[in-house]
C-alpha positions as CSV (number, residue, x, y, z in Angstrom):
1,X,-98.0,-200.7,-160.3
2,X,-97.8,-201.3,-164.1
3,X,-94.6,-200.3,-166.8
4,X,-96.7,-197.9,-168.1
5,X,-96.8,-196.0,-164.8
6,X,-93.6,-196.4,-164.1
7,X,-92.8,-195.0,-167.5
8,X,-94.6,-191.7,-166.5
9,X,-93.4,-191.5,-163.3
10,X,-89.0,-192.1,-164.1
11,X,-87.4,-190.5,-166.8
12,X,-86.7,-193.7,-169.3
13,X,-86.7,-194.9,-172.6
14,X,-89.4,-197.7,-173.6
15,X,-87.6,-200.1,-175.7
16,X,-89.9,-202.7,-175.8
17,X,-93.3,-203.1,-174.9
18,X,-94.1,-206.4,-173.5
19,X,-97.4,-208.4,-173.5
20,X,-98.5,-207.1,-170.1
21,X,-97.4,-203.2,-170.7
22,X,-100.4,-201.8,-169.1
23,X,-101.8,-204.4,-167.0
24,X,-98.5,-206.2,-165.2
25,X,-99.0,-205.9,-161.3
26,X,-95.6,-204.9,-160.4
27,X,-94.8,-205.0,-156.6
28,X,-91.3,-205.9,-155.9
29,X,-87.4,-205.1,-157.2
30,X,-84.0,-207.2,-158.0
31,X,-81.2,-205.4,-159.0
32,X,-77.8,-206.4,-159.9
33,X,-75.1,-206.9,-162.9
34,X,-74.4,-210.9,-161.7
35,X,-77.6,-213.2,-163.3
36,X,-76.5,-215.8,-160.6
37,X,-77.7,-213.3,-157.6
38,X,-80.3,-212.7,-158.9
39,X,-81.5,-215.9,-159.7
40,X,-81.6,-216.8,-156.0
41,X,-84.2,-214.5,-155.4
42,X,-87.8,-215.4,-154.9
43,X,-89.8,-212.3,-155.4
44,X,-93.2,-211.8,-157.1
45,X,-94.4,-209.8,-159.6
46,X,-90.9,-208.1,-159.6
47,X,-88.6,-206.2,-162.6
48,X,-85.2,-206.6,-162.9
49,X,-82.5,-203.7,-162.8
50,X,-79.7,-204.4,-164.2
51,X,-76.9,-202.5,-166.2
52,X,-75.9,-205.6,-168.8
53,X,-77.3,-206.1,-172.0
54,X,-76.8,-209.7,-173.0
55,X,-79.3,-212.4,-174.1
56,X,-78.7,-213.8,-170.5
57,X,-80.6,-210.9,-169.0
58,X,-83.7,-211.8,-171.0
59,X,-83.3,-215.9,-170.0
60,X,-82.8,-215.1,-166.4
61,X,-86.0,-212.4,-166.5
62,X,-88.1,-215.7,-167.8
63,X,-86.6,-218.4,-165.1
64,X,-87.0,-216.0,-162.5
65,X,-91.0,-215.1,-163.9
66,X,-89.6,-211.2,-164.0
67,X,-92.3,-208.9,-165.6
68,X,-89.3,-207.2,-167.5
69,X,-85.8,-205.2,-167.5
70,X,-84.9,-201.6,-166.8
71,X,-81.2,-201.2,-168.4
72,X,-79.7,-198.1,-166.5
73,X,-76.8,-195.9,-167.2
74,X,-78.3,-195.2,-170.4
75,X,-77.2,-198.5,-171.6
76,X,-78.9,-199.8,-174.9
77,X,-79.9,-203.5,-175.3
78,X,-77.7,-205.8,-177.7
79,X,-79.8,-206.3,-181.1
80,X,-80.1,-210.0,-180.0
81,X,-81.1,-208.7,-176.7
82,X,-84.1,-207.0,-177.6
83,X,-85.2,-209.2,-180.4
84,X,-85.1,-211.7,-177.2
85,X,-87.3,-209.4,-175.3
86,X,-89.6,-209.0,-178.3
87,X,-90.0,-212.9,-179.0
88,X,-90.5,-213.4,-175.2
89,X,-93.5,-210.6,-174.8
90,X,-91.0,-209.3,-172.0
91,X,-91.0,-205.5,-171.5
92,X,-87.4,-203.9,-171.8
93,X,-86.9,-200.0,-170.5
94,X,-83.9,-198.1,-170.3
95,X,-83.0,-194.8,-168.2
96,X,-80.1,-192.8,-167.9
97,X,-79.8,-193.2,-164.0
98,X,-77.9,-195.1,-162.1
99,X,-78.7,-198.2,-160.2
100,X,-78.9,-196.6,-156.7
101,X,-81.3,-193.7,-158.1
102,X,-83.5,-196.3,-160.0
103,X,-84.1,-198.4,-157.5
104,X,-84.9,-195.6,-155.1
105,X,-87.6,-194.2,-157.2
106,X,-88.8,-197.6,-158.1
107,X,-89.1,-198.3,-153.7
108,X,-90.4,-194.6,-153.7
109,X,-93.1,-195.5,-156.7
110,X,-93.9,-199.0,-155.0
111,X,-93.8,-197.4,-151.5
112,X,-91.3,-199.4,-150.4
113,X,-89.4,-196.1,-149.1
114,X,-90.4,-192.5,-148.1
């Protein structure tokens, strides 16, 4: 799956559109507010769910080889944040749900739930 269908398919906000946009093979999911939990995680091809909007979300996204960031809770990125995003070709979404409902249409979109 690709941002841009994910983009049609939750109700969201594109921020930033990174250098893979249309073509990023998207497959798995890591959500969470601490960088260090997520940073333990070895998924491919995965986006990162998080409600912060630091800088640090955008360095952990490129350690971790994320495709990009969905901000949720309608959260907006810091200005340093996104220029971040922008320099690193990283995409950068943000919807108005909550974490549980994000990720459950993200599993439901990657049909990793029913």
């Amino acid at each position: 799956m690709t941002f841009k269908q994910i983009a049609e398919n939750i109700s969201c906000e594109i921020i930033n559109k990174g250098n893979d946009f249309d073509t990023a093979d998207i497959e798995n999911v890591s959500a969470g507010d601490m960088m260090s939990e997520v940073l333990v995680g070895d998924d491919e091809n995965r986006i990162l769910v998080t409600a912060l909007t630091t800088d640090q979300v955008v360095r952990t996204a490129d350690i971790v080889e994320a495709r990009g960031v969905i901000l949720i809770n309608g959260k907006r990125p810091q200005a340093s944040m996104k220029a971040l995003a922008e320099d690193s070709g990283l995409t950068l979404i943000s919807t108005k749900n909550n974490m549980f409902t994000t990720c459950i249409e993200l599993g439901k979109l990657l049909g990793k739930c029913k």
